[in-house]
C-alpha positions in Angstrom: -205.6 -201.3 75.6 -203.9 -204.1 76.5 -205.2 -206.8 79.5 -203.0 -208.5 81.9 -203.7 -211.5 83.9 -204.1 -210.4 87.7 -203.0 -213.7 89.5 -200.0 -213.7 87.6 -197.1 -213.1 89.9 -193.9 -211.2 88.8 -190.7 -212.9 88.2 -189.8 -210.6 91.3 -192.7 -212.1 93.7 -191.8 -215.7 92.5 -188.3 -215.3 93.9 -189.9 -213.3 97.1 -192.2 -216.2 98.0 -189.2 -218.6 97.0 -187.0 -216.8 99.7 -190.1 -217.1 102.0 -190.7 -220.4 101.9 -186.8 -221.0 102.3 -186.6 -219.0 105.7 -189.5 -221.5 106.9 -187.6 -224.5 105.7 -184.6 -222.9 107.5 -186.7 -222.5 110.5 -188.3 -226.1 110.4 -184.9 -227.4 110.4 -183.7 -225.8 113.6 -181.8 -223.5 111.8 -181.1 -219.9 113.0 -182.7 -217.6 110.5 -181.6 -213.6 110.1 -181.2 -211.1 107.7 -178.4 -208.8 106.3 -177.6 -207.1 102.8 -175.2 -207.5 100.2 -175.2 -204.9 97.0 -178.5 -203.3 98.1 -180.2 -206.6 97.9 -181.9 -208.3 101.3 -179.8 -211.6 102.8 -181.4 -214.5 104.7 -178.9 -216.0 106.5 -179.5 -219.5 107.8 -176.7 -221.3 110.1 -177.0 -224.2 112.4 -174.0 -226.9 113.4 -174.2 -230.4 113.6 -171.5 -232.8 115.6 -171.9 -236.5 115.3 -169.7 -239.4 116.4 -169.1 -240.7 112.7 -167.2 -237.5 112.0 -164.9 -238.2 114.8 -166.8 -235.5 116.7 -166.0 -232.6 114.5 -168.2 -230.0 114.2 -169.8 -228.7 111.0 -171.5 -225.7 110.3 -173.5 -224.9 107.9 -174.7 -221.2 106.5 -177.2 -220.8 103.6 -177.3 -216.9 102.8 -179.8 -216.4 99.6 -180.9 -213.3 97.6 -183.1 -212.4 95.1 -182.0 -210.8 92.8 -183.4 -209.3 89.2 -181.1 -211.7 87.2 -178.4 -214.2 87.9 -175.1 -214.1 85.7 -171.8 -216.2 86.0 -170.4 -212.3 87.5 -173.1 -212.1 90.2 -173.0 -215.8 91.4 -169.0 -215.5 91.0 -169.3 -212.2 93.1 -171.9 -212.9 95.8 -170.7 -217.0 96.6 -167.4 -214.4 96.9 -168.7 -212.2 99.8 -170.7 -214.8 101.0 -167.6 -217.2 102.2 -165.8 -214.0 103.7 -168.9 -213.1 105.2 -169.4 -216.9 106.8 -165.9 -216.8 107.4 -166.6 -214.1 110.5 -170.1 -216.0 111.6 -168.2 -218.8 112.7 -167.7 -220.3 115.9 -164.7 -221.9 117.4 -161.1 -222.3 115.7 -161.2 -223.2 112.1 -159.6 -226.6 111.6 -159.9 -227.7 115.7 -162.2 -229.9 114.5 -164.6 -227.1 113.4 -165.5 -227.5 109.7 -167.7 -225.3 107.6 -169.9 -225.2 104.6 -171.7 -222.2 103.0 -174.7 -222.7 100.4 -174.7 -218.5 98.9 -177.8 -218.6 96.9 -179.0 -216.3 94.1 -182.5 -216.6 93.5 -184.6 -215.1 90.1 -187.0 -215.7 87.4 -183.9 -215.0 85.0 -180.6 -217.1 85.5 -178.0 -217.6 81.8 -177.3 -220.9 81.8 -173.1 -219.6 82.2 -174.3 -219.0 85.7 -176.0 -222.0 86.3 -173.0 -224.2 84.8 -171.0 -222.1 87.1 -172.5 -222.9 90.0 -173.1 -226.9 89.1 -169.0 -227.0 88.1 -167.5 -227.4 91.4 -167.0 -226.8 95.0 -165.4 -223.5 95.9 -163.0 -223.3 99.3 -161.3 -220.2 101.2 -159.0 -221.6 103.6 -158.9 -225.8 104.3 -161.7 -225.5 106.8 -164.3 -223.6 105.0 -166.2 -225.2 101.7 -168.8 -223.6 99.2 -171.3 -224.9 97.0 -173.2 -221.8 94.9 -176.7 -222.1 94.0 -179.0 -220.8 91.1 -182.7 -220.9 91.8 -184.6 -219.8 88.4 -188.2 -219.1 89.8 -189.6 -218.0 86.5 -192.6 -220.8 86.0 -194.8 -220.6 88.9 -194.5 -223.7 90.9 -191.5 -224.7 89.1 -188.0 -224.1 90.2 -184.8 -225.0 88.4 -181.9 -225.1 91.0 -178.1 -226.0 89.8 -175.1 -226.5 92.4 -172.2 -228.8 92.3 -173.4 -232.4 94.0 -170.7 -234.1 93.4 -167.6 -235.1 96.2 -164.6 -232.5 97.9 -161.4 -233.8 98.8 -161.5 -231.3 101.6 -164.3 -231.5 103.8 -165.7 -234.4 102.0 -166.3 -236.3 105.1 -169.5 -234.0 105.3 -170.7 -234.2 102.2 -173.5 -236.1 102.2 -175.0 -234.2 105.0 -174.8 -231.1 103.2 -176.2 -232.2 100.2 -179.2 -233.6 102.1 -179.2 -230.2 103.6 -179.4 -228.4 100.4 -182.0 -231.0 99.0 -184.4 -230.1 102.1 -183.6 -226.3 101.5 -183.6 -226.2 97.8 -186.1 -228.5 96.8 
C-alpha cells in the first residue's frame, strides 16, 4: 500500500486555480470576463479597450483567452494562439485599422509545458491582418506557488505604439 499526501494538489487543480485567480485579475482590472471552448477544453475570455491621447486616440483592445490544458506542446500553443486570433478577430469592435488596434494574449496553462513550446511562445509576436497582434503564453503550474510563464516581451513594428501597455497588461495578468 502505497500513501499519498492529501494536500497535494494535481497538476490539473494547479492550472484550475491558476485560471481562477486569472478571471479575478481580469475582473479587478475592469476587464469583461466570459467563457467559451476550444478543442473540448473550457476558455476564459478577458477583453477590455483602452483610448488615450498619446496614441493619437486610437483605440486598443485587448483579449486574453486561457486554457488549461493537460500538457502544452509547440502544436497546441501553435494551434490554439491560431484559433484564438480568428476567434478575437470576430469579438472586435469597430473597423480594424480606423484607428481600432488589437492585441490577443491566447494562453495555455499546465503543470507540463516542453520547453519547444515555451521557446515558441517567447520567439516572437504573431499578427493576422495589420491591425490585430498576438503574443502566446505558456504558464507551467507544476510547483505549487510557483509559475513559470514565457511570451515574447520584446518590440512589433506593427502595433508597437501599444506595446508597453500590453506588456504591463500581461505582467498584471500573468504574474
Amino acid at each position: 500500500m502505497t500513501e499519498q499526501q492529501i494536500d497535494e494538489e494535481s497538476p490539473a487543480d494547479a492550472a484550475a486555480t491558476y485560471l481562477a485567480g486569472l478571471g479575478e485579475r481580469l475582473r479587478g482590472d475592469g476587464c469583461v470576463v466570459t467563457t467559451t471552448s476550444w478543442g473540448g477544453h473550457r476558455v476564459l475570455i478577458g477583453s477590455r479597450s483602452d483610448r488615450r491621447a498619446r496614441w493619437l486616440g486610437t483605440k486598443v483592445e485587448l483579449f486574453v483567452l486561457a486554457a488549461a490544458v493537460p500538457e502544452v506542446d509547440q502544436s497546441s500553443i501553435a494551434g490554439f494562439t491560431g484559433w484564438a486570433m480568428d476567434y478575437s478577430k470576430h469579438l472586435r469592435s469597430g473597423l480594424p485599422g480606423a484607428r481600432n488596434a488589437a492585441s490577443v494574449l491566447p494562453a495555455l496553462v499546465s503543470g507540463s509545458v516542453q520547453q519547444s513550446a515555451a521557446e515558441w511562445a517567447a520567439l516572437d509576436a504573431r499578427f493576422l491582418g495589420t491591425t490585430l497582434n498576438g503574443r502566446p503564453i505558456t504558464v507551467q503550474t507544476a510547483v505549487p506557488g510557483v509559475d513559470r510563464v514565457s511570451m515574447y516581451r520584446g518590440g512589433v513594428t506593427v502595433g508597437g505604439l501599444f506595446t508597453r501597455h500590453v506588456l504591463e497588461k500581461a505582467a498584471l495578468y500573468f504574474p
